[in-house]
C-alpha positions as CSV (number, residue, x, y, z in Angstrom):
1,X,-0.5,6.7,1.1
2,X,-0.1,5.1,-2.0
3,X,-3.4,4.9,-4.1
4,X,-2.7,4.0,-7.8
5,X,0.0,4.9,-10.5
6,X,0.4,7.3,-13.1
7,X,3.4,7.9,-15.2
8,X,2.9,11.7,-15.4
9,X,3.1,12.2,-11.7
10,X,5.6,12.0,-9.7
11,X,5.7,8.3,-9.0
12,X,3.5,5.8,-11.4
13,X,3.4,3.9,-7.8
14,X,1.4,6.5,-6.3
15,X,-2.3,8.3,-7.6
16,X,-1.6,10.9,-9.6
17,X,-2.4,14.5,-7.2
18,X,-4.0,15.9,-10.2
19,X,-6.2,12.9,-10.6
20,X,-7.2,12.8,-7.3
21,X,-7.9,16.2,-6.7
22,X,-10.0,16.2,-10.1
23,X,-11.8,12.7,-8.4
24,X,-12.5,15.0,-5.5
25,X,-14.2,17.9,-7.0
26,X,-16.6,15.1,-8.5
27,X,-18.0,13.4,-6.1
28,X,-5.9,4.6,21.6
29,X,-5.4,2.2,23.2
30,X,-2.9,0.5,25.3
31,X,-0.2,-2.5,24.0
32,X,-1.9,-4.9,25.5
33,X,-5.4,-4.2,23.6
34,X,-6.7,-7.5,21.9
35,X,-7.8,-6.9,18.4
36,X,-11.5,-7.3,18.7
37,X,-11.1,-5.0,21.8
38,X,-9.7,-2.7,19.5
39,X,-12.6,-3.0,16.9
40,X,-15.4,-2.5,19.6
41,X,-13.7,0.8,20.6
42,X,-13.4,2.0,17.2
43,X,-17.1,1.4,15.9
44,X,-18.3,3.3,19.4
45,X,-16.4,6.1,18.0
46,X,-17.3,6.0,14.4
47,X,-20.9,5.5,15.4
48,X,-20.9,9.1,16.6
49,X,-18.3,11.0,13.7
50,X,-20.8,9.1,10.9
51,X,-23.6,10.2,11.7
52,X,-23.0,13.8,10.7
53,X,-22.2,12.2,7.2
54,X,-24.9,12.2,4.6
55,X,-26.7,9.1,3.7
56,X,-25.7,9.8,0.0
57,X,-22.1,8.5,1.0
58,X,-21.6,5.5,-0.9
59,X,-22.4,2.4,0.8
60,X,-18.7,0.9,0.6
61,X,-16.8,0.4,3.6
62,X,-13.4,-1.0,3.7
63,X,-13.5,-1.5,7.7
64,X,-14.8,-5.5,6.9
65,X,-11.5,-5.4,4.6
66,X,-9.1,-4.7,7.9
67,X,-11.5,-6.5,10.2
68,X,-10.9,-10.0,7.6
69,X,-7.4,-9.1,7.5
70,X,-6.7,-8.8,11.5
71,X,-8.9,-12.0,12.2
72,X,-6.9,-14.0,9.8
73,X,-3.4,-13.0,11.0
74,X,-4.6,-13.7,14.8
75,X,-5.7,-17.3,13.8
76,X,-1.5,-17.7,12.8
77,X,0.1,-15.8,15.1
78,X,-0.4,-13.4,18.3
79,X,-0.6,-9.6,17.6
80,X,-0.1,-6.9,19.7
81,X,-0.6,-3.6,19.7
82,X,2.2,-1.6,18.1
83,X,3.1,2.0,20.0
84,X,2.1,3.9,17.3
85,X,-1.0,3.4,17.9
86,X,-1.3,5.2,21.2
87,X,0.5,8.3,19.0
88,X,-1.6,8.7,16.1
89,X,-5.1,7.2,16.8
90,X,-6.5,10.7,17.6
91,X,-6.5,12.3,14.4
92,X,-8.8,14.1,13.0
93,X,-9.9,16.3,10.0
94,X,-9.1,19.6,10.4
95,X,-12.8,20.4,9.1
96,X,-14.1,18.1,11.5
97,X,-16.1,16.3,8.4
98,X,-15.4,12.5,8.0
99,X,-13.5,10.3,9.8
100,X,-9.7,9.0,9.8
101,X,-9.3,5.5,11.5
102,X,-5.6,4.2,12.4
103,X,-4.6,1.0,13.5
104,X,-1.2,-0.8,14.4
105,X,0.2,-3.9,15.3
106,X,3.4,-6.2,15.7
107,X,4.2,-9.7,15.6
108,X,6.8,-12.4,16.3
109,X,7.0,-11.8,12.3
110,X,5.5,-9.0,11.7
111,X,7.9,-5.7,11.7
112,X,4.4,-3.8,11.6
113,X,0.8,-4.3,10.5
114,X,-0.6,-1.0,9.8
115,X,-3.9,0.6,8.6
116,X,-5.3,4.0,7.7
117,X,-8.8,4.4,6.8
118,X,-10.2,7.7,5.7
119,X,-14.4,8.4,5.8
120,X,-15.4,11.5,3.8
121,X,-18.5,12.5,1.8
122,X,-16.7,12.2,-1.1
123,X,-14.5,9.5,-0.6
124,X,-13.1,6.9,1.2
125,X,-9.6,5.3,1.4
126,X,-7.8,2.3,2.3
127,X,-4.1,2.4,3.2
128,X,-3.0,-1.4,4.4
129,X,0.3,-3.0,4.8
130,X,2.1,-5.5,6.5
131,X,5.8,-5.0,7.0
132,X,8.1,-8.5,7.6
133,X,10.7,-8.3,10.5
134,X,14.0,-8.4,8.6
135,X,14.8,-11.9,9.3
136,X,12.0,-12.9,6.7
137,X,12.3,-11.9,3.3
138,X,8.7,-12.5,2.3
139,X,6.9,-9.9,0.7
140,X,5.1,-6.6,1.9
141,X,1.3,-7.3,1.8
142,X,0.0,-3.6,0.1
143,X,-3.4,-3.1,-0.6
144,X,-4.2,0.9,-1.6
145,X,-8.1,1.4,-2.6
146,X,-9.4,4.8,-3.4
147,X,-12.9,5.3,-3.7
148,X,-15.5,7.6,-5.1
149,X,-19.4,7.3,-6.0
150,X,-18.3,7.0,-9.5
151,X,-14.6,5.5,-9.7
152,X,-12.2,3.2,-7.8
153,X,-8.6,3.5,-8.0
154,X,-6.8,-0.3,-7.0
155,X,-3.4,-1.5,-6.0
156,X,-3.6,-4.8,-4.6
157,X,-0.3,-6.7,-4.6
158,X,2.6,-8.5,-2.7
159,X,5.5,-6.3,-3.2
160,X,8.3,-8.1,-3.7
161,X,11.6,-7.8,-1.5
162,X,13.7,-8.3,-4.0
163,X,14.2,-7.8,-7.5
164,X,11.6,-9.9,-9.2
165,X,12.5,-9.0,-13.1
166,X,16.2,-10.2,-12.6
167,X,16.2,-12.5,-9.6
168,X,14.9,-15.5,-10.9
169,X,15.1,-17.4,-7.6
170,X,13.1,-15.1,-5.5
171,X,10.7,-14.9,-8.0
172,X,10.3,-18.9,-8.1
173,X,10.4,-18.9,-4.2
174,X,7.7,-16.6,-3.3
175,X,5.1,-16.2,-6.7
176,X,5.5,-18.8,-8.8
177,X,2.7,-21.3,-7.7
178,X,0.8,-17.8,-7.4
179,X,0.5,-16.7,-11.2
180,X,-2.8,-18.4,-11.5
181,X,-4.7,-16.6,-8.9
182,X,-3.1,-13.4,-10.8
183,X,-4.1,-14.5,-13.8
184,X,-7.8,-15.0,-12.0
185,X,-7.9,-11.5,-10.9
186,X,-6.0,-10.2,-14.1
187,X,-9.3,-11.7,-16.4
188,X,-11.7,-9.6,-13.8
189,X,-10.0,-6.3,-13.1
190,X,-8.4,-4.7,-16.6
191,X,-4.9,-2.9,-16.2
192,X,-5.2,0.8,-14.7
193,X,-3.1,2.3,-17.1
194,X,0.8,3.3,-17.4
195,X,3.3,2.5,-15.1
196,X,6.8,3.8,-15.0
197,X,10.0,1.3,-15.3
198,X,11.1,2.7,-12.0
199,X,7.7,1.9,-10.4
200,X,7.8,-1.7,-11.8
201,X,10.4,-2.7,-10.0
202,X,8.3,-2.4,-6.7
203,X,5.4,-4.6,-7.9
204,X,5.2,-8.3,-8.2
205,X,4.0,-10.8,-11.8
206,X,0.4,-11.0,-9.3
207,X,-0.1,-7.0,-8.9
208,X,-3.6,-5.8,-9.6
209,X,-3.3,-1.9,-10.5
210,X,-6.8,-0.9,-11.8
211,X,-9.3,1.2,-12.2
212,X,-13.3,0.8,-12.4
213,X,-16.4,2.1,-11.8
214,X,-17.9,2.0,-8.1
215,X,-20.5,-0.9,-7.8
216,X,-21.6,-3.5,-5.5
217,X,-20.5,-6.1,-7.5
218,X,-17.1,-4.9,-7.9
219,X,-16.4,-3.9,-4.3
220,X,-17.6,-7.7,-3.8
221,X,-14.8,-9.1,-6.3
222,X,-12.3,-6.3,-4.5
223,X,-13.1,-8.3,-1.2
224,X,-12.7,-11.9,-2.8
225,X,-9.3,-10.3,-4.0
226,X,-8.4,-9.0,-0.6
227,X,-9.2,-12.1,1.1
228,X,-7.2,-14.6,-1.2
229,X,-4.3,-12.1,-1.4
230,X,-4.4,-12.0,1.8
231,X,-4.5,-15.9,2.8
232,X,-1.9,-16.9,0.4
233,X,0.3,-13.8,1.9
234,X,-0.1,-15.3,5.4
235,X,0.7,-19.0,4.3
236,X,4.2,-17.3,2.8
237,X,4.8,-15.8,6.0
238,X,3.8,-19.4,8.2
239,X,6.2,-21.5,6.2
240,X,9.0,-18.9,5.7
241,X,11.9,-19.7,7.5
242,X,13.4,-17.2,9.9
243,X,17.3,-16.1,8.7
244,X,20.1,-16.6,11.1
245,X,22.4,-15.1,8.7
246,X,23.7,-11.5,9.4
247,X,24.4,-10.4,6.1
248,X,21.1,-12.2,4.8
249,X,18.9,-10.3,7.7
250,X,20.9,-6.9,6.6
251,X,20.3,-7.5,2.9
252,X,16.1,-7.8,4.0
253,X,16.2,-4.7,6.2
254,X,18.1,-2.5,3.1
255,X,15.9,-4.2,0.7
256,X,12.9,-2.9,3.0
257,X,14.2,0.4,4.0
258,X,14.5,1.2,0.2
259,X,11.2,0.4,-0.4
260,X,10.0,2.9,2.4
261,X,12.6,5.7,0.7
262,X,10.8,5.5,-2.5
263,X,7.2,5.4,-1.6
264,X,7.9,8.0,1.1
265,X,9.4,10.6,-1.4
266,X,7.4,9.7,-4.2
267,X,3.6,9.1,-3.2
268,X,1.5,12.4,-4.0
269,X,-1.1,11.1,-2.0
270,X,0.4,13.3,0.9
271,X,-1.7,16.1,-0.8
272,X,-4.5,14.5,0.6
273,X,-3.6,14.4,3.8
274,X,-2.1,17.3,4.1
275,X,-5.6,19.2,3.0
276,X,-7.5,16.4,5.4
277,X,-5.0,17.2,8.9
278,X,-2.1,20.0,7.8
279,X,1.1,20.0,6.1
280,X,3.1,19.0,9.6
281,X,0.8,16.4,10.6
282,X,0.8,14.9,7.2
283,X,4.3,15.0,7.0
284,X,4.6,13.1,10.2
285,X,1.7,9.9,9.6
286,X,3.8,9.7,6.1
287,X,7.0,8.9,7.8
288,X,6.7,8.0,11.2
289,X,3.2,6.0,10.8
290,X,2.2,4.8,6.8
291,X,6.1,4.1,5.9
292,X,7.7,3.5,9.2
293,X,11.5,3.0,9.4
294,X,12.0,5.1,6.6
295,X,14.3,7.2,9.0
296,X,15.0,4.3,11.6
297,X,15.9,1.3,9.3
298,X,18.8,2.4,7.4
299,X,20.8,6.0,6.4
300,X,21.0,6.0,3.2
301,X,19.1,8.8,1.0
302,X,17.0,8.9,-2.0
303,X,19.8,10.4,-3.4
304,X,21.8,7.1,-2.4
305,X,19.4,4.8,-3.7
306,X,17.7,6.3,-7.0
307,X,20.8,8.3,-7.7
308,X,19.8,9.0,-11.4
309,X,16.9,11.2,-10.2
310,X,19.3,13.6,-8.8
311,X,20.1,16.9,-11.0
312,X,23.1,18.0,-11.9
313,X,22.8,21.1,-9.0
314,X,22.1,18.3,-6.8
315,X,18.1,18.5,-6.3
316,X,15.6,15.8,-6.9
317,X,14.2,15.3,-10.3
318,X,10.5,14.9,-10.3
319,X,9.7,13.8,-13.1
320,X,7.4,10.5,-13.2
321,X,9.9,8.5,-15.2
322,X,14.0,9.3,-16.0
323,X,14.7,6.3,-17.5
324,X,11.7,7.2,-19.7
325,X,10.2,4.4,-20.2
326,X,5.9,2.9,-19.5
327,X,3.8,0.6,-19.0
328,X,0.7,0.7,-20.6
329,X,-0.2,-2.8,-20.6
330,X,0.8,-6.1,-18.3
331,X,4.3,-6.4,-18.9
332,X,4.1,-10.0,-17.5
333,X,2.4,-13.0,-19.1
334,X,0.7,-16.3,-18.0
335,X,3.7,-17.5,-17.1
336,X,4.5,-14.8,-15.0
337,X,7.9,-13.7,-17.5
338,X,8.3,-10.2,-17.7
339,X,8.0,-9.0,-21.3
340,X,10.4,-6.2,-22.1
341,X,8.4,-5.5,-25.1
342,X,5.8,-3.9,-23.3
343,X,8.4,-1.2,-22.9
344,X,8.1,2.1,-24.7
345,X,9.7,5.3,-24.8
346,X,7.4,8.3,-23.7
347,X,7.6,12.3,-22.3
């Protein structure tokens, strides 16, 4: 559940567990279910959890966010309902306070369209992404909101599939006509703050990462944000051509499945769930429903992949950053050009 990035957690990709819990203490259907089928079921069953939550909940709802999002992907393609919706659509807190909402869907080119939604007095959450099938090399629509009366915590992006900083090509292909809305979005929403080199690697020249305070008029620019993100995301996946190419189609689905190894092992944000539904059911969503395929897709380990994080007695570093290295500022500029120079050393 990846909700923000700070360099002195465990992954600058992820919100900070100590930041969240500190934000905290302040404030099923079948495959063959049609989408708006879906939504109908869902609000009767909302209608009766939220009304046991107190009308001082903020007014903000990210349900028109997914609702946008699954209306725009049916008008280019044909979803349907992905199994795991049938498995996880009946959870529940655990304190029977608030609501969690799960939704899931595939496509000719979708690998997997997922959303979580969590509805508490205190907060509310968005966990959306859209997963490519491996013959498409596009990039993973993310959008991870996390909101309080007071503060929002914002990553908005299309992570890249490939290396964006050294793969000039890719770069060109997919976000190159898209620096300006990124520049758009970059002039409204100020930088959330430090990002590790390890965690940069995962976002795109476009990523909005910030943070601001909860207000109508912001959650209104959020939703413009969502909703171009979103269109241009779909147009990539409409003209992308689908690869024929074995070793093409196995460099996508490593690509992907290394993705899915590092936000599994390194988003805190399992904290939350795991005080919201239990340790084993957290554990579970986190790998078998929010990063699906991240014990299907591919074998490798962590270990495999990020190999500098492993100690010298073999167990996983956690530090934030090993290379040791932030981002306090955009490291790209209006051209989109990473700047190295927005590097520096830290503890």
């Amino acid at each position: 559940m990846e909700l923000g990035g700070c360099s002195s957690s465990s992954s600058s990709s992820s919100l900070c567990l100590q930041q969240l819990t500190a934000l905290l203490r302040t404030e099923k259907s079948s495959c063959c279910v049609s989408t708006r089928d879906w939504r109908s079921i869902s609000s009767k069953k909302r209608a009766t959890t939220l009304s046991s939550i107190s009308t001082r909940t903020f007014s903000v709802s990210y349900r028109k966010f997914v609702d946008f999002a699954l209306d725009e992907t049916t008008s280019h393609t044909h979803l349907f309902s992905s199994p795991l919706q049938e498995k996880y659509n009946s959870l529940e807190p655990k304190d029977g306070k608030g609501e969690i909402s799960i939704q899931s869907f595939e496509a000719a080119e979708i690998r997997l369209l997922r959303s979580l939604i969590i509805e508490t007095e205190t907060m509310q959450v968005l966990d959306f992404t859209v997963f490519p099938r491996a013959e498409y090399d596009v990039p993973i629509f993310c959008a991870n909101f996390f909101t309080t009366a007071r503060t929002n915590i914002v990553v908005l992006d299309l992570n890249p599939l490939h290396d964006v900083i050294n793969q000039r090509h890719y770069k060109e292909k997919y976000f190159k006509s898209l620096i300006p809305l990124g520049l758009k979005y970059a002039e409204l929403f100020p930088w959330g703050g430090k990002l590790t080199s390890e965690s940069i690697k995962f976002f795109s020249p476009i990523v909005i990462w910030t943070k601001f305070n909860s207000s109508p008029e912001n959650y209104e620019i959020l939703y413009s944000a969502f909703k171009d993100y979103y269109k241009v995301w779909l147009e990539l996946v409409s003209k992308a051509v689908k690869a024929t190419d074995e070793s093409q189609i196995s460099r996508n689905l490593e690509a992907q499945h290394r993705y899915l190894v590092w936000r599994a092992e390194k988003d805190p944000g399992q904290g939350v769930l795991k005080k919201l539904i239990g340790e084993t059911l957290a554990k579970d969503l986190l790998r078998g429903f929010l990063f699906n395929g991240v014990d299907v897709l591919g074998s490798k380990t962590f270990n495999d992949y990020f190999p500098h994080y492993c100690s010298k007695d073999g167990d996983l570093n956690n530090k934030g950053s090993i290379i040791g290295k932030s981002f306090e500022n955009r490291p790209w500029d209006e051209r989109g050009e990473f700047l190295a120079e927005h590097t520096h050393w830290y503890k």
